[in-house]
C-alpha positions, 0 to 999 in steps of 0.5 A: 485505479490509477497508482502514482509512485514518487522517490525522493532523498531526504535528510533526518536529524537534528545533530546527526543528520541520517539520510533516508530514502523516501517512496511515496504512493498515492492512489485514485481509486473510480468511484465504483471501486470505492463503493466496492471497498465500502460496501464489502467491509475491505477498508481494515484489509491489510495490504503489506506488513512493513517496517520503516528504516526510522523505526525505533526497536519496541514500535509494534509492527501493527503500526507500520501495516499499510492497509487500504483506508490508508490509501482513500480519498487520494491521500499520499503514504510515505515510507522511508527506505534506508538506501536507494536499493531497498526503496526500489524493492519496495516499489516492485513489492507495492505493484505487485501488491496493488496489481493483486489488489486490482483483481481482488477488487474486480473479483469482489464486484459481483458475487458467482453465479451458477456453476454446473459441472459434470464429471 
């Protein structure tokens, strides 16, 4: 899995321009962890509940989840951050995320095997 993370400034609005503060994620998933979000069902998972700074006040949360069909195929997912400082937590909280996700994805490739404890 290969995780490429872009910052960029970007100006809103036609009257009143807002400046907002975009993170882009792009994701390269090998082919054997695509098979494994495909084979488990995982595509629906939800990765990170997320509101964007744009966001009008009755938009329903679900809306904004970012979940793991989001990221296949190489397709970028931008969200927008109202200052620089927030977009720089958001990148932490993604990597954590996705680093959780790496080993979920590892973990999920083969089922247990036998187990035998003595106490």
């Amino acid at each position: 899995m290969r995780v490429t993370i872009d910052h960029q400034t970007i100006r809103k609005g036609v009257l009143l321009k807002t400046t907002y503060y975009e993170v882009s994620l792009t994701v390269a998933f090998t082919h054997e962890e695509k098979q494994i979000i495909r084979q488990r069902g995982l595509l629906k998972t939800k990765l990170v509940d997320r509101r964007p700074a744009n966001a009008k006040v009755d938009d329903r949360d679900e809306k904004f989840e970012l979940r793991v069909e989001h990221l296949m195929d190489g397709r970028a997912d931008r969200f927008l951050c109202a200052t620089p400082s927030k977009s720089k937590i958001y990148e932490e909280d993604l990597l954590a995320v996705l680093e959780q996700m790496k080993r979920w994805l590892d973990d999920n490739a083969e089922t247990g095997s036998r187990t035998v404890v003595e106490f």
